[in-house]
N, C-alpha and C positions, 0 to 999 in steps of 0.2 A: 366315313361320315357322309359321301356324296350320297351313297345307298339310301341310307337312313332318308335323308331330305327328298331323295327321290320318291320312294314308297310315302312320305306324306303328303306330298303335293299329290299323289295319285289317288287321294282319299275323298270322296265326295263331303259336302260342308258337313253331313249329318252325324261323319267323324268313323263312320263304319268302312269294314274295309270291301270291296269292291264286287266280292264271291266269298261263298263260304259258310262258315257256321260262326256265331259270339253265344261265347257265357250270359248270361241272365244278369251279370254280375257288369258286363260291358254297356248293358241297354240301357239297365237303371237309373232312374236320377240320384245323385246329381251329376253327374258326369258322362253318361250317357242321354241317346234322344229319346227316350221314353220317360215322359213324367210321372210315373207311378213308381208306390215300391212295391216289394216280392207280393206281398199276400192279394194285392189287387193285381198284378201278372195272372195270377194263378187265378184268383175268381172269373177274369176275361176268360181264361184257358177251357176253364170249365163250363164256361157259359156257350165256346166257339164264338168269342170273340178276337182271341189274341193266337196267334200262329202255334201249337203246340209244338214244344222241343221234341228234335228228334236223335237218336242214340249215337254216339261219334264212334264209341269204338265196344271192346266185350264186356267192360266193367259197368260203372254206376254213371260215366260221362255222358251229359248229353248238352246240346248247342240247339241255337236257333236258326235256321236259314236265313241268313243277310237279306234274299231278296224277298220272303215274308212278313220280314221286319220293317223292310220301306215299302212293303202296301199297306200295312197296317199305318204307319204313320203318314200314307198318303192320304188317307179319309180314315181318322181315328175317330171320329163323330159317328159314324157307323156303329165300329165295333165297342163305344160308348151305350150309346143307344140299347144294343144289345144286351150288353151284358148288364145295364143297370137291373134289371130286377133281380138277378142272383147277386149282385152285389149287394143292394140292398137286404134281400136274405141273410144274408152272409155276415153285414153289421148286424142286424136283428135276434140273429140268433148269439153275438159275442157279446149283445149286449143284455139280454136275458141271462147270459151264464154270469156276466159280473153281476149283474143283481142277484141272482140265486146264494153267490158268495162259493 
């Protein structure tokens, strides 16, 4: 039990852990420090605004670099800024396809 309480007192406020790689699944709101969900992840990604995962092991695994995910959320207006026009695309085009039916 000491273990446990030790390792979360060593957790900076943002709740991530200190080195390392987190699932997409960690970062995510609501529970994670990234306000967004998956599909806007991934239009930042594609835009080079949000840290692209990189591969943990030989299979389909891949994580995001802890310390790319607290530059990102140090100036997230940035990588806002950025990626708004492929985002906007991005709604544009999903909203075209619902209309098409």
């Amino acid at each position: 039990m000491a273990i446990y309480t030790t390792l979360q007192n060593d957790r900076p406020a943002d709740g991530l852990p200190l080195s390392g790689f987190v699932r997409l699944s960690q970062i995510l709101a609501p529970s994670g420090p990234v306000p967004a969900c998956r599909s806007t992840i991934y239009a930042w990604i594609q835009a080079g605004a949000f840290p692209a995962p990189h591969r943990v092991g030989p299979g389909r695994i891949a994580g995001f670099r802890v310390e790319d995910v607290r530059a990102f959320l140090a100036n997230p207006c940035t990588a806002h800024t950025a990626a708004q026009g492929s985002v906007m695309k991005h709604s544009t085009a999903v909203t075209a396809r619902l209309a098409n039916g």
